[in-house]
C-alpha positions, 0 to 999 in steps of 0.5 A: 444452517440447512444443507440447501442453505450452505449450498445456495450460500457456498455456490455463489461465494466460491463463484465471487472468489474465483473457485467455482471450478475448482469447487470439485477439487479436493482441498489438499489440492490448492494452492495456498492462495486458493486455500485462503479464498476458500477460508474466507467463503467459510467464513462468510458462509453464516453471513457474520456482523463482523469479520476478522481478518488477519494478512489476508492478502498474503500468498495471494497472486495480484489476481487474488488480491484484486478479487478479494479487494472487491469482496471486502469492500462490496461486503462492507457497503452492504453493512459487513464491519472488517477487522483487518490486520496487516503489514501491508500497509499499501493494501490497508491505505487501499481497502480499509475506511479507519486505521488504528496503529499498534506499537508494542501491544497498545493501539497508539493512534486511530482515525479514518483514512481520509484524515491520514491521507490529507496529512500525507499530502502536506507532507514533503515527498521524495523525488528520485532523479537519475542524472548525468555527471552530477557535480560535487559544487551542485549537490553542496549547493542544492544542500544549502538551499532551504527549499529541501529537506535532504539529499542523498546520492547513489552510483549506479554504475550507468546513473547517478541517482539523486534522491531529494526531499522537497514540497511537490509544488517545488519539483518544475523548480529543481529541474529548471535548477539542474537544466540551467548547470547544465545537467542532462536528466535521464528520468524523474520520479515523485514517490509521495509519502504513505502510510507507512511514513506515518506508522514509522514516525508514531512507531519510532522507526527509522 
C-alpha cells in the first residue's frame, strides 16, 4: 500500500473507532482499551476478506464496546467475514449471525443465531421474586406443583429472595398464587435464558 493510501485509509478509521484525536499521541500512551481500537484500524487498514478476532471487547469501556459493536456489524454488511472468539457470551448472542460451541478442542455445535435464539425462547426462565414473610407451608406447596421445575430460596437480610424456574406464560399465575396467601411482593424479575444456558448444557457444565 502507498503512503497516501495508508493515510486516507487509517484517518477514516481511527475517526470511526473513536481515536481520531489521540491520532498525535504516542502509543505508549493508551489505555488498554484504546490500544485494542488501534490494533483493530491495523487490522482492517488492507481492507482483509476475513477478520479474525479474539476477545475483542475486553478491556474496552461500555463506550468501546457500543462503538466496536457498530464497526463489526456495518463491516460485515459490507461483505467482511468475522471470526470472533469469545466468552463473553452476551456480546457473541449481540453481534455474531452463527455461533459454533468448542469443548475441549472439538467444535461441538453450529448453527445460526436465530435458530439458538428460538430454542432459548421454548425454554423455561428463571423468575426472581423478593417477598415478605414467605411461609415454609408455601414454598412446599409451590414444590409440588407441576407448573415448576425449581425453587430455590435466599435471606437477604431485608428480603426473601424466591428464585423459580417456570414457562414465562406462567408468571401473572404465580403472583395471583402468592397474592392470594397473602404474600406482599417487593419486586418481580424475569431472567430468560441465554447463550450461555446452551453452552453449559452442550458442555456439561453445571
Amino acid at each position: 500500500m502507498s503512503d497516501n493510501l495508508i493515510e486516507k485509509r487509517g484517518k477514516a478509521l481511527l475517526a470511526k473507532l473513536g481515536l481520531e484525536k489521540d491520532s498525535s499521541r504516542r502509543v505508549s500512551e493508551y489505555s488498554l482499551g484504546m490500544r485494542k481500537r488501534l490494533a483493530l484500524c491495523i487490522a482492517l487498514l488492507n481492507k482483509p476478506e476475513i477478520l479474525v478476532m479474539d476477545e475483542p471487547t475486553s478491556g474496552l469501556d461500555p463506550r468501546g464496546v457500543k462503538a466496536l459493536r457498530i464497526v463489526l456489524k456495518d463491516l460485515n454488511k459490507k461483505g467482511l467475514t468475522i471470526i470472533l472468539s469469545s466468552h463473553v457470551l452476551t456480546e457473541v448472542q449481540e453481534i455474531c449471525s452463527h455461533v459454533g460451541i468448542i469443548n475441549n478442542g472439538k467444535l461441538i455445535r453450529e448453527e445460526s443465531i436465530d435458530s439458538i435464539s428460538k430454542e432459548i425462547e421454548k425454554k423455561t426462565i428463571r423468575l426472581l421474586l423478593k417477598v415478605k414473610d414467605f411461609p415454609e407451608k408455601t414454598s412446599e406447596e409451590l414444590s409440588k406443583n407441576k407448573k415448576i421445575k425449581s425453587i430455590k430460596q435466599k435471606n437477604n437480610g431485608k428480603h426473601e429472595e424466591i428464585t423459580l424456574e417456570l414457562k414465562e406464560e406462567n408468571i401473572p399465575w404465580i403472583t395471583d398464587f402468592l397474592v392470594s396467601k397473602g404474600i406482599q411482593i417487593f419486586s418481580i424479575e424475569p431472567q430468560k435464558n441465554s447463550l450461555e444456558e446452551i453452552f453449559l448444557k452442550e458442555t456439561g457444565g453445571d
